[in-house]
ROMI-426470 format. One record per residue (C-alpha): x, y, z. Coordinates in nm, 4 decimals, padded with zeros to 6 digits. Layout:
% residues N
- X  Y  Z
...
***
This chain:
% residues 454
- 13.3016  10.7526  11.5158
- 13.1077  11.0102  11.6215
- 13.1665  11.2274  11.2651
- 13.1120  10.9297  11.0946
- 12.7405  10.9206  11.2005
- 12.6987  11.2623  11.1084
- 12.8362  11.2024  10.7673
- 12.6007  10.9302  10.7433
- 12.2981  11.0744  10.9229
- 12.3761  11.4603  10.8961
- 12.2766  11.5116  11.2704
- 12.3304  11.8634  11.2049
- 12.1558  11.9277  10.9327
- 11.8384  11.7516  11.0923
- 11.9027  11.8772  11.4443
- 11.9398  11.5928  11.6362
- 12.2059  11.4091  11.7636
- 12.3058  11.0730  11.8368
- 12.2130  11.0509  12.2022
- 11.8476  11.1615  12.0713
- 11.7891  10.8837  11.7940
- 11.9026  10.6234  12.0354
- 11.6310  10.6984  12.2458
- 11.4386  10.7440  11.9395
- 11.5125  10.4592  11.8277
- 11.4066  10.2724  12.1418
- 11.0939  10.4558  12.1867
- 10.9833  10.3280  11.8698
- 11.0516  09.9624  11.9354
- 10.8431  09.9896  12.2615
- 10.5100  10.0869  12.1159
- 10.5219  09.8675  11.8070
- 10.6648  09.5240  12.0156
- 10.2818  09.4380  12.0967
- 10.3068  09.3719  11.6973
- 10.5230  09.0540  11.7931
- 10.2693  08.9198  12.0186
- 09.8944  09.0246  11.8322
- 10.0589  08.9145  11.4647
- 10.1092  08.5712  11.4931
- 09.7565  08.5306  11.7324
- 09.6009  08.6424  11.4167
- 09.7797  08.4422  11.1187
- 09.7642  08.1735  11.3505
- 09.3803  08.1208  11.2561
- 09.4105  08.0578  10.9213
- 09.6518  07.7525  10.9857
- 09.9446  07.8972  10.9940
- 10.2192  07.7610  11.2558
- 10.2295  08.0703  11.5256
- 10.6005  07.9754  11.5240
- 10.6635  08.0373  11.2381
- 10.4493  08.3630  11.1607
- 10.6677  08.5113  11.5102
- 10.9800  08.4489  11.2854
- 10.8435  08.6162  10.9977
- 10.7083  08.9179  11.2019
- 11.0670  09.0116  11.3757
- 11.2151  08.9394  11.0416
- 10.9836  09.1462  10.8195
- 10.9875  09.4172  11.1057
- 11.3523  09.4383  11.1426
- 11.4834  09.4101  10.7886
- 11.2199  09.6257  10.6419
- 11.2819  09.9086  10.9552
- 11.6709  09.8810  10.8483
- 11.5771  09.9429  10.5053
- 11.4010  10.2677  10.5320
- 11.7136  10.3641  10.7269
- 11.8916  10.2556  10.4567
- 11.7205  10.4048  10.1849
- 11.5545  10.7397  10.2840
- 11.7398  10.8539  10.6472
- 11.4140  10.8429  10.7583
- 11.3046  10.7503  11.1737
- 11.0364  10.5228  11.0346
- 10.9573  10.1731  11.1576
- 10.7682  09.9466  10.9479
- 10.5739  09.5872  11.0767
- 10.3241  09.3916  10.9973
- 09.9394  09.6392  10.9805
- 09.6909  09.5635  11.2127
- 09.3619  09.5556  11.0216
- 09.5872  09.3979  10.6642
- 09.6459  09.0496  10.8656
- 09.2500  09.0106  10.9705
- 09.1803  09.0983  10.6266
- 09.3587  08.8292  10.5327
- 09.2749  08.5926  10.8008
- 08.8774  08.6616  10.8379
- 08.8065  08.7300  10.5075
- 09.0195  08.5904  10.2530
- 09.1111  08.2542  10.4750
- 08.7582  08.2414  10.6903
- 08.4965  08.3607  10.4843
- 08.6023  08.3030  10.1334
- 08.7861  08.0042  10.2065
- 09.0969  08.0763  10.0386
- 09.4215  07.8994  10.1596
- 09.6894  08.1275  10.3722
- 09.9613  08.0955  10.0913
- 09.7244  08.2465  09.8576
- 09.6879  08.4777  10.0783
- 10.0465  08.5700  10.0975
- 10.1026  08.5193  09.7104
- 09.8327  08.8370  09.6821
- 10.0745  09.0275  09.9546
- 10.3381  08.9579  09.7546
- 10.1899  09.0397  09.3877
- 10.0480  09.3652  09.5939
- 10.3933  09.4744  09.7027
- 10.5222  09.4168  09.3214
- 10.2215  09.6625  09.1423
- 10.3099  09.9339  09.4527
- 10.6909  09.9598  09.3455
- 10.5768  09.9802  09.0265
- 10.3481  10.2381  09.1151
- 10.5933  10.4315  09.3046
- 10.8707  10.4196  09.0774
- 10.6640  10.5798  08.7986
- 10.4602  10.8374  09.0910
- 10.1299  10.6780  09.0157
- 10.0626  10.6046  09.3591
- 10.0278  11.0169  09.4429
- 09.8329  11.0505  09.1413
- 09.6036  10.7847  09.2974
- 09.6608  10.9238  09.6423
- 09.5055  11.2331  09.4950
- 09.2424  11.0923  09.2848
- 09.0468  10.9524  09.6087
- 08.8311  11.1958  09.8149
- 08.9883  11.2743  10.1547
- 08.7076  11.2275  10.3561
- 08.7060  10.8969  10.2150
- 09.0124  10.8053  10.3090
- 08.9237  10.9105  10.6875
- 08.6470  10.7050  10.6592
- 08.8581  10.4057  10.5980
- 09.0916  10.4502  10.8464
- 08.8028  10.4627  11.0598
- 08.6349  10.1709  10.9467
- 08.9568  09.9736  10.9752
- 09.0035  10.0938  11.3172
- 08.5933  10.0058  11.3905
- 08.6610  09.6534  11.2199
- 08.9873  09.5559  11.4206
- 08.8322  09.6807  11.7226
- 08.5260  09.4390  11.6970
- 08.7871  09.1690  11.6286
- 08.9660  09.2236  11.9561
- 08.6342  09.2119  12.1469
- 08.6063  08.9095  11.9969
- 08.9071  08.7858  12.0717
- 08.8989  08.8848  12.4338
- 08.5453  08.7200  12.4524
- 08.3861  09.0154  12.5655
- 08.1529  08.9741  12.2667
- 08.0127  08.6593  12.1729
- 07.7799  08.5187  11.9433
- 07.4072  08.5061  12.0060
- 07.1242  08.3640  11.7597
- 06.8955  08.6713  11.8881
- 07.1095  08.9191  11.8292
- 07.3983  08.8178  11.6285
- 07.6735  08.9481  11.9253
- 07.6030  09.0074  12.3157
- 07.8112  09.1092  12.5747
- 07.9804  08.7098  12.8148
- 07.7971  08.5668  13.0451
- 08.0505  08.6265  13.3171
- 07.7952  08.3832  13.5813
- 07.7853  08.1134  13.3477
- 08.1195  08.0626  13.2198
- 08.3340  08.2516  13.4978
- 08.6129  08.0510  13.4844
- 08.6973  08.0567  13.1030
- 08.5141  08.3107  12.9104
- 08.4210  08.5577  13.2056
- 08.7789  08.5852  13.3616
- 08.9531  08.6268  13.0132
- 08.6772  08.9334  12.9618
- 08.7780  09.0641  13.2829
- 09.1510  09.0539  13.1614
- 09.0950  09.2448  12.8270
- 08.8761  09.4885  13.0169
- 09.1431  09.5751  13.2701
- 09.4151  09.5806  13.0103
- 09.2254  09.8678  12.8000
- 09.1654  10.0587  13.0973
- 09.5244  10.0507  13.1937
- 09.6183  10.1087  12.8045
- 09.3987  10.4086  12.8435
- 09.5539  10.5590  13.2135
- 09.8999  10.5798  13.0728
- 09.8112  10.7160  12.7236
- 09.6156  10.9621  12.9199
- 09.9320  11.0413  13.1134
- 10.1305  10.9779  12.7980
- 10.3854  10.7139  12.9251
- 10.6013  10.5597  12.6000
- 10.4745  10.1887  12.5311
- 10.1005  10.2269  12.6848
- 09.9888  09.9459  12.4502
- 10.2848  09.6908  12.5229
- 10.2232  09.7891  12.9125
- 09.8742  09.7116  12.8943
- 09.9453  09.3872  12.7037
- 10.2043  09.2815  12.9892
- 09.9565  09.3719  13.3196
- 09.6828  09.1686  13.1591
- 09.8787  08.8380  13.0785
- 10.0854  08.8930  13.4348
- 09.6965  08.8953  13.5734
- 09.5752  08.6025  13.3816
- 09.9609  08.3974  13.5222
- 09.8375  08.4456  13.8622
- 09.4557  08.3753  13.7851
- 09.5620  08.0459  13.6326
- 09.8203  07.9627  13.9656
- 09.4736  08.0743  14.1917
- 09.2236  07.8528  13.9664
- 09.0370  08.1747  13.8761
- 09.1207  08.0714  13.5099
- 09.0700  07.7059  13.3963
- 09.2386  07.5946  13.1238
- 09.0160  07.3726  12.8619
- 08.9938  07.3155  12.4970
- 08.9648  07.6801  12.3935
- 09.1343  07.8712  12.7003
- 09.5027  07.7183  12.6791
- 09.8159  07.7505  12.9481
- 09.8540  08.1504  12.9686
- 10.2293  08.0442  13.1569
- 10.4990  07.9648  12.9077
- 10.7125  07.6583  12.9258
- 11.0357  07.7750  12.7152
- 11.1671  08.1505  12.7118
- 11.4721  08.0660  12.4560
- 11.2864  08.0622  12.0603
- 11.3875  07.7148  11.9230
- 11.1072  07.7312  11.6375
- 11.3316  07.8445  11.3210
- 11.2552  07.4807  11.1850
- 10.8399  07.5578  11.1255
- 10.9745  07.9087  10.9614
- 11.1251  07.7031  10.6775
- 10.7547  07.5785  10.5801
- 10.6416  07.9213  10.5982
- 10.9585  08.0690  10.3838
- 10.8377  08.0909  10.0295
- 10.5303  07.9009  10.0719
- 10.3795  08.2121  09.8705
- 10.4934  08.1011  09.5480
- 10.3835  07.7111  09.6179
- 09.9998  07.7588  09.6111
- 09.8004  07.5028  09.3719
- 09.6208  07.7870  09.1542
- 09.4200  07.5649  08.8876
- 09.1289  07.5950  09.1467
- 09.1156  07.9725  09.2066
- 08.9019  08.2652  09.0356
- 09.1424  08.5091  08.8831
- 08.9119  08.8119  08.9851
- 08.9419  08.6674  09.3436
- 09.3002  08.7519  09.3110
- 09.2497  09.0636  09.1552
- 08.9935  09.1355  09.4008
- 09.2400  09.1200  09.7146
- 09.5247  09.2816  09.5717
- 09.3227  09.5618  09.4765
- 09.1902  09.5744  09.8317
- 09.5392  09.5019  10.0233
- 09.6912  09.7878  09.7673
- 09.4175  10.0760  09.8261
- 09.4338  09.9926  10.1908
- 09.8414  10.0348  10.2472
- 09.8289  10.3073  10.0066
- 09.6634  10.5113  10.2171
- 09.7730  10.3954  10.5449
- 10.1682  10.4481  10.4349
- 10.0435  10.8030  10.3056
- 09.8908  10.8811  10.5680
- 10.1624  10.7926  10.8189
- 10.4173  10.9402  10.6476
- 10.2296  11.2821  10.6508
- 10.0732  11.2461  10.9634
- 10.4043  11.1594  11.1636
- 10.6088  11.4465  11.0012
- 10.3918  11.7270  11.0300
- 10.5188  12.0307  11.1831
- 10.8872  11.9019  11.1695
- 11.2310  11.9631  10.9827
- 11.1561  11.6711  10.7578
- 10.8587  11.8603  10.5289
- 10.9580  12.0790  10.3002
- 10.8562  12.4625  10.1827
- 10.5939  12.2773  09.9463
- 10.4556  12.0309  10.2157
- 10.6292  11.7563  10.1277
- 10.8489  11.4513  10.2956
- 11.2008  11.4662  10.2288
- 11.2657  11.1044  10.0469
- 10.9054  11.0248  10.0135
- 10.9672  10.8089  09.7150
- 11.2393  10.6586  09.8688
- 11.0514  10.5753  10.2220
- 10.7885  10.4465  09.9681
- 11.0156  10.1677  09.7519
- 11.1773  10.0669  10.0798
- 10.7798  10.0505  10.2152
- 10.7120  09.7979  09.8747
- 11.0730  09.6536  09.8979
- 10.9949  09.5344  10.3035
- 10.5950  09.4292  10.1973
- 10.7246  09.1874  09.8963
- 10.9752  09.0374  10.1762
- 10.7600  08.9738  10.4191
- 10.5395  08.7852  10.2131
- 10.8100  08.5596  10.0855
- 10.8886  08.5312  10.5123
- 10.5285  08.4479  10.5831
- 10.3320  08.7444  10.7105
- 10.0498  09.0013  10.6106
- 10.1408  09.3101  10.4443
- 10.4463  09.5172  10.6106
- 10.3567  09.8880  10.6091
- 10.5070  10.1751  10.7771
- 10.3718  10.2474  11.1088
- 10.2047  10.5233  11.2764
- 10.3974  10.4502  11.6171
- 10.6905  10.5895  11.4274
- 10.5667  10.9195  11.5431
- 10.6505  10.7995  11.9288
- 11.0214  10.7960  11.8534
- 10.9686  11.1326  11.6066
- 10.8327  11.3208  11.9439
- 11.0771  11.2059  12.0783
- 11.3016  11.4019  11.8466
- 11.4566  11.1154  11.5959
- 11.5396  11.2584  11.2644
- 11.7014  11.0754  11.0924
- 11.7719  10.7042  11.0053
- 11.9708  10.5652  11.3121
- 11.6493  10.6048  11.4753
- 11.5086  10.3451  11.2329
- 11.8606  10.1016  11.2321
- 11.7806  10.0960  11.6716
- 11.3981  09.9958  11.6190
- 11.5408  09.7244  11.3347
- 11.7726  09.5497  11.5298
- 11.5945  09.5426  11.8442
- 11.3102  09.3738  11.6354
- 11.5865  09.1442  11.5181
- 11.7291  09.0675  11.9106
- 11.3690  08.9690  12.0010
- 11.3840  08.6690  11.7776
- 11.5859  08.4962  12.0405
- 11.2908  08.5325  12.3148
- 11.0260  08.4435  12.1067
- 10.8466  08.1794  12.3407
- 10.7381  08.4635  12.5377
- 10.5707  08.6268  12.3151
- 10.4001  08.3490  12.1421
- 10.2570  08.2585  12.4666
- 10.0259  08.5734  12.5153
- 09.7360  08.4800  12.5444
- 09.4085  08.6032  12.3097
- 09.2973  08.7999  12.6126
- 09.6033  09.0036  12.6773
- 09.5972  09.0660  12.2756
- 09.2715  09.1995  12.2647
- 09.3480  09.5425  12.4777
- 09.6158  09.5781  12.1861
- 09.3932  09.5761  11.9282
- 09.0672  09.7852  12.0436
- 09.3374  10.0425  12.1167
- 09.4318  10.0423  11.8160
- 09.1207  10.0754  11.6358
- 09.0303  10.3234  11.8743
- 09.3429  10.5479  11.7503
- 09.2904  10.4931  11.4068
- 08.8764  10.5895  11.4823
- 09.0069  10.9323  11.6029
- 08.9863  11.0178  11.1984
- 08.6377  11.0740  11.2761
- 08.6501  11.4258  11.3663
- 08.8523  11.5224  11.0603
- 08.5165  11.4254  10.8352
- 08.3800  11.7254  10.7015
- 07.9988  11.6394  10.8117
- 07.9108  11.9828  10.7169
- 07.9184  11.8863  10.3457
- 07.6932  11.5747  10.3388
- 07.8091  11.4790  09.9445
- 08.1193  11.3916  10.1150
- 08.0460  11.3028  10.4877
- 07.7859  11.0260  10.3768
- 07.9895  10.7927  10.1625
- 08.2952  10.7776  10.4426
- 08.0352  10.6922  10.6848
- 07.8933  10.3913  10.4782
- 08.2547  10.3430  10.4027
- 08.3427  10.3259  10.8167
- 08.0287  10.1356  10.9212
- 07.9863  09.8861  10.6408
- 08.3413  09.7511  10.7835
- 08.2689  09.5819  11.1112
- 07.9065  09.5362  10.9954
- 07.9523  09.3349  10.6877
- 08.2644  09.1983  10.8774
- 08.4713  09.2886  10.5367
- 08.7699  09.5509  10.5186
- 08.7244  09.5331  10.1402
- 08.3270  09.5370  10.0900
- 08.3530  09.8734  10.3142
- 08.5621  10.0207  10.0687
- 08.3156  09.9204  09.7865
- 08.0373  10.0733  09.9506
- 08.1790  10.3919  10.0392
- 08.3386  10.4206  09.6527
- 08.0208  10.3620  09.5086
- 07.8113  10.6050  09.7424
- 08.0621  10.8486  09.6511
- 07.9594  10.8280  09.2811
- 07.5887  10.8074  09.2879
- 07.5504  11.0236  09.5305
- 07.7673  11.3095  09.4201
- 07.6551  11.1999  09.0240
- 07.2844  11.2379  09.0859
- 07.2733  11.5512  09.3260
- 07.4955  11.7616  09.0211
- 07.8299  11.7631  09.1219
- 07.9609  11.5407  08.9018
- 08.2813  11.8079  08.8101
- 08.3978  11.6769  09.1850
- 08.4409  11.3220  09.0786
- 08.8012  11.2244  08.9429
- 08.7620  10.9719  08.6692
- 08.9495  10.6888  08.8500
- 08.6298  10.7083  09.0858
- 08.4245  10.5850  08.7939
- 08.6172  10.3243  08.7133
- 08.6696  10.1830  09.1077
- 08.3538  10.2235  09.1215
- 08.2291  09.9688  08.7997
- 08.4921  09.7252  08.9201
- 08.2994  09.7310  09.2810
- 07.9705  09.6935  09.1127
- 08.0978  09.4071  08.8906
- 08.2237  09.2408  09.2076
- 07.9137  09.2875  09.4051
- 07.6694  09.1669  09.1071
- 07.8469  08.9058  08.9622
- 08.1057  08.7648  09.2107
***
């Protein structure tokens, strides 16, 4: 058995061992599970059965893990991206109206042009072509924008006419609002004490104190339930919801599309593609650096490969019924933990596949115990911030109207827009037009067009 797996896996070649990628493997699972929970809270708003969206999440997550094991030997985990499902929910289904299997058709299509992409290297040509400060400034402006969203979503920011977003009233509405800040203040701060004293799973720990919190508040009458602050205790712990995941299952490819602009479409693939381009670049290289899986040249053993499994997994889970499915930076947990190879990825898969049968409980977390999930998040992804060169100003200035246009204009893909275009007229104007690739030119008329005309 045992030489079997290192025929397989080549252990010895990658310095591991089996013992090691099991734990790996589990390491993995534990910091991305909070995916299960904050996915379908998301989809959820734009109409989409929560039931069904949980289904599609463990699915996408554990078939599309198993098939970067399969394909590149690689310990990474892929699941649905934070920051890719509220683009689709808030802007495509909220502000522009859009329904959700349009939504997932432009997933889907998205997935298609990046195998495409991949299979004839265009997507490190375009990897290249894109400044990198840029492409820190994204990262933090996605990180900024999902941030905002869970303070939303934990009500610790609310809408005011004065000011467009205060802090609750925790006097005046105690009982719903206040308490449920209270939880997704005290699940960030114990997110943040074991990070700080690095404990595996901070975020799903964090998650798990803050709905165990808001169980007892409801049992003590600290927490009321009403119209928008429903039962935080679940009723059923065994998943019986596979019959709303048939809806869901292919519902991409059923949208009425007489009534839809095509540069809409083009518009959101465009955005969903630069966005996971970057963010499966950048995990790749960011989990892998300094270990035995870059090469002399600084490059990922079976980076193409990780890559057409990445597309492979997307264009799957938007035939399942979820947002984009990229790799994920959590990877890295199970990586320091010393997984190699790709029995690392086959343990993350099929625990991802296992927790289908206890769904219930995680489709009854509650907003508030969501929330610490996702301004953790945003806060590791705003860490990018110090790797902006502010020193040179023709590059510093367009990734910071690229990372504050995000949560301001409330748009993942207008952010991008503004930072391409600042990038041109900026660097164009001042003389150092010999910087700018030509694909900039061209991203940056298509943003123009978009913002004049559309």
């Amino acid at each position: 058995m045992l030489d079997m797996l290192e025929r397989i896996f080549k252990f010895r070649e990658n310095k591991t061992n089996t013992k090691t990628e099991l734990i790996a493997g589990l390491t993995t699972f534990v910091t991305m599970a909070y995916i299960l929970a904050v996915n379908p809270a998301i989809l959820s708003e734009t109409g989409m059965d929560a039931n069904a969206v949980f289904v599609a999440t463990a699915l996408a997550s554990g078939v599309g893990t198993l098939l970067m094991a399969c394909f590149s030997n690689l310990p990474f985990a892929l699941a649905p991206g934070l920051g890719l499902n509220a683009y689709i929910t808030y802007e495509v289904c909220n502000l522009m109206g859009l329904p959700w299997q349009l939504g997932l058709l432009c997933v889907f299509i998205e997935a298609v042009v990046f195998l495409i992409l991949t299979l004839t290297n265009v997507t490190t040509f375009l990897f290249n072509a894109i400044p990198k400060d840029l492409v820190k400034g994204l990262t933090v402006g996605i990180g900024l924008f999902i941030a905002f969203i869970g303070l939303q979503k934990g009500k610790v920011v609310v809408a005011s006419d004065d000011t467009l977003v205060k802090i609750v009233d925790f006097n005046g509405s105690f009982h719903t609002d206040g308490i449920s800040a209270v939880l997704c203040l005290i699940g960030i701060i114990v997110i943040g004490i074991f990070h700080v004293r690095k404990v595996k799973g901070s975020i799903l720990i964090g998650v798990g104190v803050s709905w165990v919190l808001g169980i007892i508040a409801q049992l003590t009458g600290l927490y009321e339930v009403g119209p928008d602050t429903p039962s935080v205790i679940p009723t059923k712990f065994i998943f019986d919801g596979f019959g709303s995941f048939s809806d869901a299952f292919a519902a991409c490819f059923s949208v009425d599309l007489s009534s839809v602009r095509i540069i809409d479409i083009i518009s959101i693939v465009f955005s969903l593609l630069f966005v996971d381009l970057f963010n499966v670049m950048g995990s790749l290289l960011g989990c892998t650096a300094n270990t035995s899986m870059v090469n002399e040249d600084g490059r990922v053993r079976g980076m193409k490969r990780a890559l057409v499994a990445d597309s492979i997994a997307n264009a799957f889970g938007a035939v399942s019924g979820t947002s984009t499915t990229t790799i994920y930076v959590e990877s890295s947990a199970g990586i320091n933990e010393g997984g190699r190879t790709g029995l690392t990825s086959i343990v993350t898969g099929i625990l991802f596949l296992v927790s289908l049968v206890i769904g219930p409980i995680f489709i009854a977390i509650p907003g508030f115990a969501v929330a610490p999930a996702l301004i953790f998040v945003g806060f590791l992804m705003a860490m990018n911030v110090v790797d902006i060169n502010f020193k040179n100003p023709a590059e510093s200035i367009p990734a910071y109207l690229c990372f504050i246009c995000m949560p301001m204009l409330y748009s993942i893909s207008d952010g991008i827009g503004v930072g391409i275009i600042s990038y041109v007229v900026i660097n164009l104007i001042a003389g150092n037009y010999k910087s700018i690739k030509p694909l900039m030119y061209i991203l940056a008329g298509l943003f123009v067009l978009k913002f004049a005309l559309f």
